[in-house]
Structures are given as structure tokens and as C-alpha cells.
C-alpha positions in Angstrom: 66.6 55.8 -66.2 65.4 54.1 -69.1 68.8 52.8 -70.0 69.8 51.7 -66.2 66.1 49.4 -66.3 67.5 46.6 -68.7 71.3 46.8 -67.2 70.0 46.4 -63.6 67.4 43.3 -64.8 70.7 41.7 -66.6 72.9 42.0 -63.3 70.2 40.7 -61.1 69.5 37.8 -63.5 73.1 36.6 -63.9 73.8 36.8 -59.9 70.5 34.3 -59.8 72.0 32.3 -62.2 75.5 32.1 -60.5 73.6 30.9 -57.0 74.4 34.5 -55.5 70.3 34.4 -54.2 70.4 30.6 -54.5 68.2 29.5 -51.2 70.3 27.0 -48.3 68.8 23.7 -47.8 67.6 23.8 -44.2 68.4 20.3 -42.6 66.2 19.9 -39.5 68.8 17.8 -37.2 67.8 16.1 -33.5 70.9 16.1 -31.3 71.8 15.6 -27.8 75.0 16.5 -29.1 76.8 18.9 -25.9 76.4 22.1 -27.0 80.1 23.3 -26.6 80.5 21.0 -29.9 77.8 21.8 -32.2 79.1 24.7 -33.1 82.8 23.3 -34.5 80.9 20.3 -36.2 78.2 22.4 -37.9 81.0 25.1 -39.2 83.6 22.0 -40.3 80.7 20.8 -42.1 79.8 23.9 -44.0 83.2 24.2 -45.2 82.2 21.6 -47.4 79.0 21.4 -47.8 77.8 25.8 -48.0 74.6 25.2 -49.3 73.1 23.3 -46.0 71.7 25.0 -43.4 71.3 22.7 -40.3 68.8 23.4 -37.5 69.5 22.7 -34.4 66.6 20.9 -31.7 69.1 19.9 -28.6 67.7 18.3 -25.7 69.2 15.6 -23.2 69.0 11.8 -25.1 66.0 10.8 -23.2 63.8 14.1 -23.9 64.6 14.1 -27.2 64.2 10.2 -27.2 60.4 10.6 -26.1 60.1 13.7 -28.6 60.9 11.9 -31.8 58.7 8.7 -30.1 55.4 11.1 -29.8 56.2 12.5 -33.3 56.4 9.6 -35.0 52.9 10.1 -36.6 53.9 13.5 -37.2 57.7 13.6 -37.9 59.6 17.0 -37.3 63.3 15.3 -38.2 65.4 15.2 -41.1 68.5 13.6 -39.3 69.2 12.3 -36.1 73.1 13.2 -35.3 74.7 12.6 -31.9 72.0 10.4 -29.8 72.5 7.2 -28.1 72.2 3.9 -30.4 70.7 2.3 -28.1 67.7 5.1 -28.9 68.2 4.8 -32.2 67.8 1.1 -32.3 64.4 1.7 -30.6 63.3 3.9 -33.5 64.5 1.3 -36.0 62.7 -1.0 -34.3 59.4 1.5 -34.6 60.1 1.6 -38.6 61.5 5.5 -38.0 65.0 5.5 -39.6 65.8 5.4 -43.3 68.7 2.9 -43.7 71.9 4.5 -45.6 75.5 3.2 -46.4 77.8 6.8 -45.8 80.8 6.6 -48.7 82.6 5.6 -45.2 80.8 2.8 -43.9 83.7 0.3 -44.9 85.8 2.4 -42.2 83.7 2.5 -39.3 84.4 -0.9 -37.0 81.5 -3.6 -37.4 80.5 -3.0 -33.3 80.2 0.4 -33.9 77.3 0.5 -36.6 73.8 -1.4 -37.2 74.4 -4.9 -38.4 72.0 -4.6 -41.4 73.2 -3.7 -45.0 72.4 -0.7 -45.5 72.6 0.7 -42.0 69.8 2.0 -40.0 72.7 4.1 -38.4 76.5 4.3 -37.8 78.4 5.5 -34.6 80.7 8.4 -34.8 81.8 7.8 -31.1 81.8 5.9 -27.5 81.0 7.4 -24.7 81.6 5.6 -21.2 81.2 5.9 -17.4 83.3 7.9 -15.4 83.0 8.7 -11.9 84.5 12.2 -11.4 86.0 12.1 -7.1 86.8 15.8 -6.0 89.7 15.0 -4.0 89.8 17.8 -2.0 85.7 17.7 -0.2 87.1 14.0 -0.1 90.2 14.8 2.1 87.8 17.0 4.2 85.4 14.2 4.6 88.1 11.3 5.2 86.8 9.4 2.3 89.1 6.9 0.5 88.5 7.0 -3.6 86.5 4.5 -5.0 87.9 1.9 -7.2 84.9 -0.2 -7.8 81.2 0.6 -8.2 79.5 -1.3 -5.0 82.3 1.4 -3.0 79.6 3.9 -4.0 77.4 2.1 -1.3 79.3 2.9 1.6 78.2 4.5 4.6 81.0 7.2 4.3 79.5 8.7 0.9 76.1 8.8 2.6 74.1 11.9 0.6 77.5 12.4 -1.5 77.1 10.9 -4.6 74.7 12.1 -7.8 74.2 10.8 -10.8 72.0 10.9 -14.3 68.2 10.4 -13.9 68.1 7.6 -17.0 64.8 8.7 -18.1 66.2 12.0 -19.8 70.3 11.3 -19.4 71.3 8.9 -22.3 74.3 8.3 -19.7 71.8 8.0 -17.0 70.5 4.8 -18.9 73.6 3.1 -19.5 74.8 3.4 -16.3 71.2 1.7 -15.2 71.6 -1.0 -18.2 75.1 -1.7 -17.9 74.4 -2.8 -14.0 71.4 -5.0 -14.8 73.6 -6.8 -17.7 76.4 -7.2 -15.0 74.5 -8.3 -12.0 71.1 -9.2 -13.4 67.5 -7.5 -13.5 65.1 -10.6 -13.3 62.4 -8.2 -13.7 63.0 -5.8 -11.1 64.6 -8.7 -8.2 67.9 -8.9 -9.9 71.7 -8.1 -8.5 71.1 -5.3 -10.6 68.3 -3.8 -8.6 69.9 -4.4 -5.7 72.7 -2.5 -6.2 70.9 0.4 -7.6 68.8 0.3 -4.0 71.8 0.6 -1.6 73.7 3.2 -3.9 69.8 4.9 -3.8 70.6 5.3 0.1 74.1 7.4 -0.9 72.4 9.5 -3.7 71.9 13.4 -3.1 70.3 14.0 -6.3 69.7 12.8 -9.7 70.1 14.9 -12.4 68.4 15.5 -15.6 71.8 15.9 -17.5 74.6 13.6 -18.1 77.2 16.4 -17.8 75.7 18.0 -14.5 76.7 15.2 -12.0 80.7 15.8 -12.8 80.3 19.4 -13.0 78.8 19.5 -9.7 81.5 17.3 -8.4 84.5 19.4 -9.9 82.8 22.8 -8.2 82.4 20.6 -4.7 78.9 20.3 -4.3 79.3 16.9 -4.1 82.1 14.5 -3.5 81.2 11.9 -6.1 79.3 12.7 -9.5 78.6 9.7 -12.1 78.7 11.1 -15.2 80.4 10.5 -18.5 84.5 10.6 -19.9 84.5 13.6 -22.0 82.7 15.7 -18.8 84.9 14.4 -16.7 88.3 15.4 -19.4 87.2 18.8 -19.9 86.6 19.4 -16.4 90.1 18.2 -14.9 91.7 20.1 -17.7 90.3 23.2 -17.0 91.8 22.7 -13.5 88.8 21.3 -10.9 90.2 19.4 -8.3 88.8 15.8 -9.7 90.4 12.5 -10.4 88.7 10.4 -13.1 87.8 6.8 -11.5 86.7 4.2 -13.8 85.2 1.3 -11.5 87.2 -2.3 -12.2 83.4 -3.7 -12.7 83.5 -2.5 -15.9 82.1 0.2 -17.8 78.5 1.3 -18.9 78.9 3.3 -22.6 77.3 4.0 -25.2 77.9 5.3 -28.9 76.9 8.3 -30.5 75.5 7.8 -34.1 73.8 9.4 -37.4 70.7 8.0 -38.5 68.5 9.6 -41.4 64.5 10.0 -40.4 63.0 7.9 -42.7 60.4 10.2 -45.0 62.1 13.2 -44.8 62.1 15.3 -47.8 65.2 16.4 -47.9 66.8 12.7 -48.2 70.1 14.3 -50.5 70.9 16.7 -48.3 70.9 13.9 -44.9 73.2 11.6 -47.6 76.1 14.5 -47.9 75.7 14.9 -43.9 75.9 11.2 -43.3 78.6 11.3 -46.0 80.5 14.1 -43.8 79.8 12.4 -40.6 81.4 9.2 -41.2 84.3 10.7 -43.0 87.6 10.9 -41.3 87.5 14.4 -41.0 84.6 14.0 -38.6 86.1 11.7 -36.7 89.0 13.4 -35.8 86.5 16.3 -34.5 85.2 13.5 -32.6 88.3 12.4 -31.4 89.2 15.8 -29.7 86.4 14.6 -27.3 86.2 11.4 -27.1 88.5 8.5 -26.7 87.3 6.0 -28.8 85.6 7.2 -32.3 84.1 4.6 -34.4 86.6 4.2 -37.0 89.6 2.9 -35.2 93.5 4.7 -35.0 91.7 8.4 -34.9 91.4 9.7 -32.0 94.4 11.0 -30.0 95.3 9.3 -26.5 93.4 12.2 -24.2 94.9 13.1 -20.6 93.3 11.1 -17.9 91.8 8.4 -20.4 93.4 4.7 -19.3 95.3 3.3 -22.3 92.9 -0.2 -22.1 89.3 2.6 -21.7 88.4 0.5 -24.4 89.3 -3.1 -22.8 87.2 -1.9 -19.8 83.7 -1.6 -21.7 81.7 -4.3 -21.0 79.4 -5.8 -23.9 76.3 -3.9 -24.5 73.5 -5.3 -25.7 71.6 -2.3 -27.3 69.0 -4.3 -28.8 67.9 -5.6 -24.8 68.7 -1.7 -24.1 66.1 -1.0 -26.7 63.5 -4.0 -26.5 63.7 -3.3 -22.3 63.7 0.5 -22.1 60.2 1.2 -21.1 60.1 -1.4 -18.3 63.1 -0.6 -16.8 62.6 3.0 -16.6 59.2 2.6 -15.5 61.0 0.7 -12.5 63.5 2.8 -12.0 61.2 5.9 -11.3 58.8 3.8 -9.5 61.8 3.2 -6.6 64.0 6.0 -6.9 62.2 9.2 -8.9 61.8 10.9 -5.6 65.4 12.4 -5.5 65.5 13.6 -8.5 65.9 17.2 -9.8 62.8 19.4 -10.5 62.6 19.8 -14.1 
């Protein structure tokens, strides 16, 4: 036994010194990332990067929007990876994010990342309005398919129509940002409002997901669900009687970015993500998803997607998105709250 003592003590010291008990760098990531991809980004990552551990905290973009907010005295975050940028330029503009220029940055298009040099963040993807019509409740209902948004306000989709509540949805809020910035808010007496009251009158429920107002279209629960282009994709590919309608308004949409929470302690380990997530690699994970990813010529034409999507985004200011976000949504629950979802 005597003789085993020293061999054992070697063999356990030169498997610590070979990393065999070396300990994973846990990465604390904030995501409203859908879970159905977390799972292919976090493993394509790890092929490259072993010694990271990333933990998940998923939530819609607006609950985890008011989370990081109320733990800004007390941050939780490492990274923030797959939230709106129009969030993210509201912690910027709070002093949360740590700015960082990715060994990609020079790839990703100049409208798809934070103006300043370094970064606060970079997008990885767009995501844009989609209205998913079930044809067949339609046919049994004898309602025509919309083409435009104010077709949402007629009588015949009375109780029909659901959509994103935009104070958790992060597609909830561009749909109610994109209208005032096309028809005007003029502090709560704009176009904008106006619109949102009569298409209020047609609304069976608002929702406290993004996803949830297509899904509930392609199952037939209702005839008309607002919602967002890679819900709406994976639902009509998987065979639900929907056609994707993307109103000749224009289009609501906002990117999905990376930024790194300023004061973490684990700044190296949210560089080689950052690094990873704005590689072209990443992007073409992206682009199995979405339409548009942020550096340009990745992602595949997907099924359903117009070949102008991108032609049909209007311009988005996220720093109004941002600077107005409060106010608006403050408004927007003050008139129309009441159908919403119990959380």
C-alpha cells in the first residue's frame, strides 16, 4: 500500500496539470433567445470554446428587459446574447454595457451594430413582422387575407386577431413603435394611436410572447396572429394551415444582438463569446432562422420569406425606441392592458 501512495499522488497531479480537473468558466448569459435554438448555439459554441460553461436566464425581451433594469445596482449578467437592440440601447444609455469590438466587427453591416467605436453591442440578426392568416378558420368565416395593416380593423376580424403585449414581447414593442414612427404618436393623439384603438376593437387577446400569437393562429384559435418571421417559417413548415402576410405599410423589426455587461468578472470569457457570435459561423446558425443576419450574403433564402423582406423594413429609430419606451408603454397599458393574457 505503501508503494501505490506516491504512484496514485503522481497520476492525480499530472491529470491536474493536463486540465483533466481544470474547472469551466461559467458565463452567466441573459437571452430571450427562443428556446428551440439555445441549445444548437450553446453546443456550436463549445466546440470551440470547451472550457465555457454558459448559463442560461431566458425570459421574453421585455421581462428580461425590466430584470437587468432593477438589477442594475446589483448586476446578475455577464453577457447579454439574443435581446432586442432597441433594449440594449436603453442599457447603454443607463451606463450598463461594456463596449467591445468582436475580431468580426468589420463584417457585420454599419445598420446592424452601435455606431460608437468600440461597440456597445452588435446584431447577429433581424427579426420582422409577420402576420400568420390561417386560411382555413378564414374560408369558414368568409374573410378575405389581409394585405395591409389598417385591414386588421375591419369589422369581419372582429375578436379574431391577437398579438404581443409590448411590455414583455420585444416583437410586441416593435410592432407598437413601428406604427407610431409610421403614422405618428404626438404623445398619445397621434395616427399611431389611432390605429392601435380601432385594431384594439378586433383584438381577442394579447399575449405575453412573441411566438404565441402565430402559434395560436396555425392551431386555429384564431384567424389572425401578429407575431414575428421565424414563428411564422417554422410553423408553415411543419405543415399549419397559415400563409405568411407581410402588410405593404411596411414592417416593424428589430435585431437581435450581443452586448457584454459592463463589470462583469469574467470580461475574457464574454470576449471569446462575442468573438464566436459575430463570427461567420454564428451567422450561418443564425441564418437557419432568420432571413436577414447581420453580416450580409449569409443567410439562405428561407421558404415563404419575400425576396425584397429586407426592402420592406421601415427605418427604425432604436434610439426614440429607447429614449420613448417607458411612456409609450405606460400608454399602451393604460388603453389596452385589459385584454391581455393572465400572467
Amino acid at each position: 500500500m505503501k508503494f501505490w501512495k506516491p504512484v496514485l499522488a503522481g497520476a492525480l497531479g499530472l491529470l491536474c496539470a493536463t486540465g483533466a480537473f481544470a474547472q469551466k468558466t461559467q458565463l452567466t448569459v441573459y437571452t430571450a433567445l427562443e428556446t428551440d435554438q439555445l441549445k444548437a448555439y450553446q453546443e456550436a459554441f463549445n466546440k470551440v470554446n470547451p472550457d465555457i460553461e454558459i448559463k442560461w436566464v431566458r425570459d421574453s425581451t421585455g421581462v428580461i428587459t425590466a430584470k437587468l433594469l432593477a438589477e442594475k445596482a446589483n448586476p446578475q449578467a455577464d453577457v447579454i446574447w439574443g435581446v432586442a437592440a432597441s433594449s440594449l440601447a436603453l442599457f447603454d444609455a443607463n451606463g450598463m454595457l461594456q463596449p467591445y469590438a468582436p475580431l468580426n466587427l468589420d463584417a457585420i453591416m454599419p445598420q446592424y451594430r452601435d455606431k460608437k467605436n468600440p461597440p456597445a453591442w452588435f446584431g447577429m440578426d433581424v427579426f420582422g413582422a409577420v402576420v400568420c392568416f390561417n386560411t382555413v378558420e378564414a374560408k369558414k368565416r368568409n374573410i378575405a387575407i389581409p394585405t395591409s395593416w389598417k385591414d386588421l380593423t375591419k369589422p369581419e376580424f372582429k375578436g379574431q386577431v391577437v398579438m404581443p403585449n409590448p411590455a414583455s414581447s420585444g416583437t410586441g414593442y416593435f410592432d407598437v413603435a413601428a406604427w407610431l414612427q409610421l403614422w405618428g404618436d404626438d404623445n398619445g393623439k397621434g395616427g399611431g394611436w389611432k390605429y392601435m384603438d380601432a385594431l384594439h376593437e378586433n383584438i381577442g387577446q394579447y399575449t405575453h410572447s412573441g411566438s404565441k400569437p402565430c402559434n395560436m393562429a396555425a392551431s386555429g384559435e384564431y384567424v389572425a396572429g401578429i407575431s414575428f418571421e421565424y414563428r411564422g417559417y417554422t410553423n408553415k413548415a411543419k405543415g399549419a394551415p397559415i400563409e405568411l402576410v407581410f402588410p405593404k405599410e411596411g414592417l416593424g423589426w428589430d435585431l437581435e444582438g450581443y452586448a457584454i455587461y459592463k463589470g462583469t468578472k469574467k470580461l475574457d470569457a464574454a470576449k471569446k463569446l462575442a468573438d464566436w457570435a459575430s463570427s461567420k459561423d454564428a451567422m450561418l446558425l443564425y441564418g437557419k432562422n432568420f432571413a436577414i443576419t447581420a453580416q450580409p450574403g449569409v443567410a439562405p433564402k428561407l421558404p415563404g420569406i419575400p425576396d425584397d423582406y429586407e426592402a420592406r423594413l421601415i427605418k427604425m429609430d432604436f434610439t426614440t425606441s429607447a429614449v420613448n419606451r417607458e411612456r409609450t408603454l405606460t400608454e399602451w397599458s393604460k388603453r389596452y392592458d385589459a385584454k391581455s393574457e393572465k400572467k
